[in-house]
TORNU-304230 format. One record per residue (C-alpha): x, y, z; residue number from 1. Coordinates in Angstrom, 3 decimals. Layout:
N
        px        py        pz   nr
         X         Y         Z  NUM
...
//
This chain:
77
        px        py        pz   nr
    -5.259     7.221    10.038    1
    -6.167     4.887     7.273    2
    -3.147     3.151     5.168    3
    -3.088     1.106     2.522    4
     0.166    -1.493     3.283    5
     0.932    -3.460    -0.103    6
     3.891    -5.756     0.808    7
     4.117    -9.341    -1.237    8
     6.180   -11.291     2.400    9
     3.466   -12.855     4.424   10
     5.636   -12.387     7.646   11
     6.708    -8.627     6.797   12
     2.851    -7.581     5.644   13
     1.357    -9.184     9.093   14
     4.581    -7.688    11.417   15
     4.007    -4.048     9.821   16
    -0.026    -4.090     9.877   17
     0.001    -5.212    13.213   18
     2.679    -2.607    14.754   19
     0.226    -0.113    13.038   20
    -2.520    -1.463    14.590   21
    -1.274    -1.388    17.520   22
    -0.691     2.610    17.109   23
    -4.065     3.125    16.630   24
    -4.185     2.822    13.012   25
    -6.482     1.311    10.241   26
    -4.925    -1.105     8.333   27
    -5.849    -2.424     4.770   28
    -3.557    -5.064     3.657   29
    -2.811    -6.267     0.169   30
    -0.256    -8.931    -0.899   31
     0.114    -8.326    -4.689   32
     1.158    -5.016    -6.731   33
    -2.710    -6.189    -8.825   34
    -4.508    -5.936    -5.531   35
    -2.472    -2.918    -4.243   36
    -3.118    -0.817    -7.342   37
    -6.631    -1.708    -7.352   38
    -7.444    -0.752    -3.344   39
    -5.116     2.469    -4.082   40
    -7.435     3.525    -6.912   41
   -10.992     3.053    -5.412   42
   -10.590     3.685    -1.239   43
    -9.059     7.317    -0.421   44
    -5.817     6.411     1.925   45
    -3.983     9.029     4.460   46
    -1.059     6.782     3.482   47
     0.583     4.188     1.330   48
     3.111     2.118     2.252   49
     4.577     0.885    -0.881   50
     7.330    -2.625    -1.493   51
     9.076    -0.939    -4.177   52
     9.885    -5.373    -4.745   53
     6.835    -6.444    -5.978   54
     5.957    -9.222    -8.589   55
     4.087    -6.951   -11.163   56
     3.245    -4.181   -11.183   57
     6.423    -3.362    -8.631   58
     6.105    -0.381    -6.357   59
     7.025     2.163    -8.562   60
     4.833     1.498   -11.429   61
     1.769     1.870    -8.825   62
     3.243     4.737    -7.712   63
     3.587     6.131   -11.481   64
    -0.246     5.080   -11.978   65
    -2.028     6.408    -9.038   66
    -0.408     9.495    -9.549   67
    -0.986     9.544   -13.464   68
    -4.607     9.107   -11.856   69
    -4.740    12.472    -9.915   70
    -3.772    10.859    -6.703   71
    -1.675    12.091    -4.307   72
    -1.642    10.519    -1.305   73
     1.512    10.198     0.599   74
     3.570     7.108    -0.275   75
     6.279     5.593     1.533   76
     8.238     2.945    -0.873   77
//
């Protein structure tokens, strides 16, 4: 599967992408909700894995915007 992981913790981004990996999984990683919105919007994901914490936009107004968008990818916040 490919999943998009937006997470803004260094240590948290790197633990979770690499347990993925690990299970087989492609990983694309992005650190702020700018970057996350923008790789959610222009690569089609199997998943998103979503820090509903984020310096803006926060989770949930990337969640409201891809979906706004026509997207509906599974997200887990």
């Amino acid at each position: 599967m490919k999943l998009l992981l937006v997470e803004d913790d260094a240590e948290t981004r790197a633990y979770i992408a690499r347990g993925l990996g690990e299970a087989g999984h492609l990983v694309d990683q992005a650190a702020t909700g700018r970057d996350g919105l923008f790789l959610a919007a222009s690569e089609p994901y199997d998943v998103m894995i979503l820090d509903r914490m984020l310096p803006a936009p926060d989770g949930l107004a990337i969640l409201r915007t891809i979906r706004a968008s026509g997207i509906r990818t599974p997200v887990l916040i």
